[in-house]
N, C-alpha and C positions, 0 to 999 in steps of 0.2 A: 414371425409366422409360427405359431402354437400347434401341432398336432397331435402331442403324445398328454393323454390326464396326466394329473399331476401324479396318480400312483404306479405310472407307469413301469414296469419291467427295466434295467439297465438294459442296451444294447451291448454285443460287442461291436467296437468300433478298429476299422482297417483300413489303411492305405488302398488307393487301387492305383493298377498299372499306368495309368495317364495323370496320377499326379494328384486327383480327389480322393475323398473320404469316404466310406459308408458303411452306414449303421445298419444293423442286423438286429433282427429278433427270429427266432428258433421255438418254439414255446407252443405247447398244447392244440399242437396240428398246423400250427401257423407259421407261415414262413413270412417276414416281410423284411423289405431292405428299402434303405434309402440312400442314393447319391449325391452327393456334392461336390464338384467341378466347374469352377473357371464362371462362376456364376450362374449355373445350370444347375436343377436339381430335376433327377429321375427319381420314381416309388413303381417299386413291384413289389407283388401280393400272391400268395398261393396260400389255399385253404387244402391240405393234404387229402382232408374227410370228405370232402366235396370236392375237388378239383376244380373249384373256382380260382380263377384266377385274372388280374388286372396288370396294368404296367402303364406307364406316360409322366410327362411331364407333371413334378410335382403341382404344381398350380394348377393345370386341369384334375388332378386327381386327391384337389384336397379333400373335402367332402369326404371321400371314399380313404383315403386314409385316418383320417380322424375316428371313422365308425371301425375300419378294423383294428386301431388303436386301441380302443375301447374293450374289444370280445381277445384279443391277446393280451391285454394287461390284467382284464377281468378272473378271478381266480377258477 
């Protein structure tokens, strides 16, 4: 499953409390994180400048991760 361009920003990446991983991007008003657990993956999305914001299940929320993939890794 592909969501980040290939020019993408590193993440930091961290342990969470139950045991998964997740990746974080911080960057130019964008907040976005991704979890991985136990074969689960959650994406949550905040746009600082807009207070747009999303969250679910990676699979319903690919589409929408990949396009804000795109405007946080974009310079």
């Amino acid at each position: 499953m592909r969501f980040l361009p290939a020019d993408a920003t590193t993440p930091a990446v961290a342990t969470t409390g139950n045991g998964g991983v997740q990746f974080e991007w911080h960057r130019g008003g964008w907040d976005v994180e991704v979890e991985f657990h136990q074969g689960d993956a959650h994406a949550w999305m905040e746009n600082c400048s807009t207070g747009e914001r999303w969250s679910g299940a990676l699979s319903d929320r690919l589409h929408d991760l990949r396009a804000t993939m795109r405007a946080v890794s974009s310079p």
